[in-house]
C-alpha positions as CSV (number, residue, x, y, z in Angstrom):
1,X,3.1,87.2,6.7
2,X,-0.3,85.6,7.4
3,X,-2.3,86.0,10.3
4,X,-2.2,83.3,12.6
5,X,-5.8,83.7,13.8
6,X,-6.8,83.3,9.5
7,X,-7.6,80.5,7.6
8,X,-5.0,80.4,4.6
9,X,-6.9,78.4,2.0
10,X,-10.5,81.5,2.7
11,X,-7.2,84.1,2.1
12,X,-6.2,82.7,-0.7
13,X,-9.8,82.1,-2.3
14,X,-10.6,85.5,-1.6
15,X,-7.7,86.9,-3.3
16,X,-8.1,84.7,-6.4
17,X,-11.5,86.3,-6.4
18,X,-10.3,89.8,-6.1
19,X,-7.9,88.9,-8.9
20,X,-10.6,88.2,-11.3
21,X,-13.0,90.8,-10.5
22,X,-10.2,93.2,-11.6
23,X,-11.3,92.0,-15.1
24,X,-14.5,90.1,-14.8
25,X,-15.5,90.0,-18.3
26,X,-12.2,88.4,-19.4
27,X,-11.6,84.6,-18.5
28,X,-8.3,84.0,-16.4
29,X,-6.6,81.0,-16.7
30,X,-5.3,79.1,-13.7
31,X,-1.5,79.7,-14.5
32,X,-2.3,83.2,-15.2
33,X,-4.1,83.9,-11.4
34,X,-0.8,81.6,-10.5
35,X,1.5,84.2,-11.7
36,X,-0.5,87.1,-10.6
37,X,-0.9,86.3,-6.8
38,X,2.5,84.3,-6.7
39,X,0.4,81.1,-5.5
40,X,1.7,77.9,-7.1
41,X,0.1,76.5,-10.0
42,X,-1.4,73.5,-8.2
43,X,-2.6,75.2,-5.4
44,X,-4.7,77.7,-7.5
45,X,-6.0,74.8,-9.2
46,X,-7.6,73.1,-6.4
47,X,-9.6,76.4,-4.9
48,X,-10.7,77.0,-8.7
49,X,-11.9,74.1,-9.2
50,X,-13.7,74.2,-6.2
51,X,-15.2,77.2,-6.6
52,X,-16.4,76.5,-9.7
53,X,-18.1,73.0,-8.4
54,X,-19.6,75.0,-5.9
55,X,-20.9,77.8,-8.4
56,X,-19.1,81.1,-7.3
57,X,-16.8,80.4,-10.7
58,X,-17.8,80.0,-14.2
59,X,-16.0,77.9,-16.2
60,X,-15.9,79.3,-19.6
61,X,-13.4,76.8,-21.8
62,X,-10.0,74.7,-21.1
63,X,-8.3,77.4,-23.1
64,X,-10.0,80.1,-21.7
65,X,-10.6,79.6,-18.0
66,X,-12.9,81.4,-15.1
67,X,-15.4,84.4,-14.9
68,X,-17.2,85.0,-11.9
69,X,-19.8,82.4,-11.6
70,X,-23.5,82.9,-10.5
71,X,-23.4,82.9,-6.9
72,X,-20.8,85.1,-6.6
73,X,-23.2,88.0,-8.6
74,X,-26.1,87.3,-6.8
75,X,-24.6,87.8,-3.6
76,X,-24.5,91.7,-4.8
77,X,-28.1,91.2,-4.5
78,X,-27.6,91.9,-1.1
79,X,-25.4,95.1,-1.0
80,X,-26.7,98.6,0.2
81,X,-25.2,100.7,-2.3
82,X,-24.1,103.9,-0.5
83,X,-22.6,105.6,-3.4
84,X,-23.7,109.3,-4.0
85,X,-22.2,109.3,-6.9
86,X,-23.9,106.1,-8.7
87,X,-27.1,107.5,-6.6
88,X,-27.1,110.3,-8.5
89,X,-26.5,109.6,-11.8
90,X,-28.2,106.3,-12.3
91,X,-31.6,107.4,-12.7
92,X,-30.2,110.2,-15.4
93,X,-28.2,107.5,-17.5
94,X,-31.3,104.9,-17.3
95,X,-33.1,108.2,-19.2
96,X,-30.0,108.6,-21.6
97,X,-30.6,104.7,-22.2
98,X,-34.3,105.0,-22.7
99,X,-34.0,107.6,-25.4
100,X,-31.1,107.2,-27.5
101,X,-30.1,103.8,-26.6
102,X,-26.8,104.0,-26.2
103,X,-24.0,102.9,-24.1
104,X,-23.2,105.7,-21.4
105,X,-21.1,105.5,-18.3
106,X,-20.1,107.8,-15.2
107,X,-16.1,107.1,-14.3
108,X,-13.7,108.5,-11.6
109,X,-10.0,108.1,-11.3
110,X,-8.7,106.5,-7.9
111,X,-5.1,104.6,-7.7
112,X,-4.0,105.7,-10.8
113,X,-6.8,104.0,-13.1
114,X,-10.0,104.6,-14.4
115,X,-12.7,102.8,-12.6
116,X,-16.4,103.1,-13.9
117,X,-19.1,104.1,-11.3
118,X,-22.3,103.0,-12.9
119,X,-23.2,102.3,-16.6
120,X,-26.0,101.5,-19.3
121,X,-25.3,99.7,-22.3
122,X,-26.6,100.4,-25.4
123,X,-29.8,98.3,-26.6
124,X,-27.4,96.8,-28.9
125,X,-25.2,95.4,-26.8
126,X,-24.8,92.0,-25.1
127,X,-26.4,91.8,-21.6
128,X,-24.4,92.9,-18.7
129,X,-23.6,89.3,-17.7
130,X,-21.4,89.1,-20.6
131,X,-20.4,92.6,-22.1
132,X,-16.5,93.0,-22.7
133,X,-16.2,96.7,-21.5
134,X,-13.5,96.7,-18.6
135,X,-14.6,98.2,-15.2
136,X,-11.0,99.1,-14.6
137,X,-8.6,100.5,-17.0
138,X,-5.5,102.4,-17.9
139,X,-6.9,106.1,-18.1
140,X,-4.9,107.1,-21.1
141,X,-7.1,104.7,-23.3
142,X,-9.8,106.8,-23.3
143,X,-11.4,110.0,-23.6
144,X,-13.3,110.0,-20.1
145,X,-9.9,109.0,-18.3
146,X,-8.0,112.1,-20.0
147,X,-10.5,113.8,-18.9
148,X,-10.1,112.8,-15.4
149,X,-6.3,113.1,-15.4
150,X,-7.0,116.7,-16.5
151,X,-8.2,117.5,-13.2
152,X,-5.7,116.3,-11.6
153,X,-2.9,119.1,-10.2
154,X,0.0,119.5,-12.5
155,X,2.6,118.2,-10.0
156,X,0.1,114.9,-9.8
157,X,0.2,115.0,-13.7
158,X,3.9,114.9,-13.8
159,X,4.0,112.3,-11.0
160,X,1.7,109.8,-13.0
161,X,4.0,110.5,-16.4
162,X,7.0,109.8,-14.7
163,X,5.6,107.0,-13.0
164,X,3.7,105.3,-16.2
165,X,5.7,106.9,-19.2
166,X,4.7,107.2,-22.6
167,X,1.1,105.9,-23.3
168,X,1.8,104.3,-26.8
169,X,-0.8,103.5,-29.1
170,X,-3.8,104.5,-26.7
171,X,-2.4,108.1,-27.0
172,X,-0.4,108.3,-30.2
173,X,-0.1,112.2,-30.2
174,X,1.8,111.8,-26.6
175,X,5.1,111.5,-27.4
176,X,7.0,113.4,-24.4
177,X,5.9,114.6,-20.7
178,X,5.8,118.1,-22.6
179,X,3.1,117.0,-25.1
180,X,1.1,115.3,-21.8
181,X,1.3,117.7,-20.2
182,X,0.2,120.2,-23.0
183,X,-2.6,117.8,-23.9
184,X,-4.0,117.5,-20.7
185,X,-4.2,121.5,-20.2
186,X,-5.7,121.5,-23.6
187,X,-8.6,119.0,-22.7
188,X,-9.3,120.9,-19.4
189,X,-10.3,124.0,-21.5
190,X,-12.7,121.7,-23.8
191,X,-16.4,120.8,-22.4
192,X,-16.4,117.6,-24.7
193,X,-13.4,115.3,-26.0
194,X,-14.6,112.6,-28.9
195,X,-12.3,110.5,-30.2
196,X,-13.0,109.8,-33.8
197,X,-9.5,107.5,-34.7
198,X,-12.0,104.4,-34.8
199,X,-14.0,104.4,-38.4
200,X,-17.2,103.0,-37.1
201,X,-17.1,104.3,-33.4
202,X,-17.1,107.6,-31.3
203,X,-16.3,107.8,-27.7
204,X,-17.6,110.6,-26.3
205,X,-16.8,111.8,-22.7
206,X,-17.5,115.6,-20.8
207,X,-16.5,116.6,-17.3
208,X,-18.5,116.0,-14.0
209,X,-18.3,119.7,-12.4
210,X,-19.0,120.6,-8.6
211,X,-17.8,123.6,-6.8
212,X,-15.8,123.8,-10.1
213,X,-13.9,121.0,-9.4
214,X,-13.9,117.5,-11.9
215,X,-15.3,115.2,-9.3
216,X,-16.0,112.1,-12.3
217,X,-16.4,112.2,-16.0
218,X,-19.3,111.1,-18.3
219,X,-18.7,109.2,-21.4
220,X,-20.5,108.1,-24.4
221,X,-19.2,104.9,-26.7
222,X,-21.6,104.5,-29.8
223,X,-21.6,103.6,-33.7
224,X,-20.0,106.6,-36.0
225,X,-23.7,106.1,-37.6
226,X,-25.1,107.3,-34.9
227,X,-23.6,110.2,-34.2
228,X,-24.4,112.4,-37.5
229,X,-26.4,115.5,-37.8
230,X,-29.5,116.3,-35.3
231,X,-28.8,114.0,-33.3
232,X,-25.3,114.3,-32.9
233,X,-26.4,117.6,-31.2
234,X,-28.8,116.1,-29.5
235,X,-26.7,113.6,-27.5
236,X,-24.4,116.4,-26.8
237,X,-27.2,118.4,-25.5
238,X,-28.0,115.2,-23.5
239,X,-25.0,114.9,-21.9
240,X,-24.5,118.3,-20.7
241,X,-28.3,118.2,-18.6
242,X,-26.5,114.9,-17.4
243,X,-23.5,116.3,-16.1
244,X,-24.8,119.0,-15.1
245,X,-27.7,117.5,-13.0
246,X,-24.6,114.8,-11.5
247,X,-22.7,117.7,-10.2
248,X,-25.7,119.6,-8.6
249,X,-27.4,116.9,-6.9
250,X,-24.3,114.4,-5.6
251,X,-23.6,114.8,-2.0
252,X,-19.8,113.9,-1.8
């Protein structure tokens, strides 16, 4: 029920927002925000459109929809980041950047998804503005989230299957809570997981550690063409100072 005291129309644009920034790199269509806040279709329209006349929108094709527009980013401009975590580990991933050029990111787990605390991309990638690498995803698509859900407890393991099932094609070796389970044990014990099921990728990821505890993971997503030989080594050797110097200096 809404608040009396609010203003229905600033609720209703805010959550709109909040809808899109789940996945701010993918446009969103105004039926599609209609059916995911349960606000009718013409409704939806009208704060769109005016937020998009008024620059906090982007409108990025009639079949497409909206991104978050400039305004809304450079309001950001404005926010003390308090974070220990991105404290820590953004000056250590802006050296990763700097000498290998590659994309690398530092992600925790919280509600049940993986949410990424600070990233660089890789020199070959499109700016920031526009990459298509989710903030926010299911965990059991890649290697940094098992890695996450590998710290959790085994009864919080257990809880999340029974709660999410199956992960599909993300995790094709997962076919029962049994082989989850098993998995996730198995990953705990490993200090790096790499997918190689993509020909002409690797996504790397290794543990966060503090008081022996996974407090984040570290992940690595880079051409197969770059990860050969010396320097293959290299970037693992880069990633360990990395995670290592997260863990030891973080204040959570």
């Amino acid at each position: 029920m809404t608040d009396r005291n609010s203003i229905q129309v600033l609720e209703r644009a805010f959550l709109l927002l909040e809808e899109i920034a789940k996945s701010p790199n993918v446009p969103h269509t105004v039926s599609l925000l209609a059916e995911k806040t349960g606000l009718k279709v013409p409704t939806v329209s009208k704060i769109i459109r005016t937020m998009n006349k008024l620059g906090y929108l982007e409108f990025a094709g009639r079949k497409c929809g909206y991104l978050l527009g400039h305004k809304t980013v450079g309001l950001s401009r404005f926010y003390h980041d308090n974070n220990p975590l991105r404290k820590a580990a953004t000056p250590l991933l802006h050296e990763f950047r700097e000498q290998f050029g590659e994309y690398i990111c530092v992600s925790v787990l919280l509600n049940a998804k993986r949410h990424i605390v600070c990233l660089e991309l890789g020199s070959q990638m499109v700016p920031a503005s526009k990459r298509l690498y989710p903030e926010v995803e299911n965990p059991c698509q890649t290697v940094s989230g098992r890695i996450l859900l590998s710290a959790l407890s085994q009864p919080l393991q257990e809880k999340y299957f029974d709660r999410f099932g199956i992960p599909g094609p993300a995790w094709p070796s997962v076919k029962s809570r049994e082989d989850f389970l098993k998995e996730l044990k198995q990953i705990r014990k490993q200090p790096f997981l790499i997918d190689r099921s993509r020909k002409t990728k690797r996504m790397i990821a290794c543990p966060i550690f503090q008081d022996r505890q996974i407090i984040a993971a570290l992940g690595c997503f880079l051409p197969e063409s770059h990860f050969r030989g010396k320097r293959q080594q290299e970037i693992l050797n880069a990633m360990t100072k990395i995670a290592a110097g997260i863990g030891g200096s973080v204040l959570l």
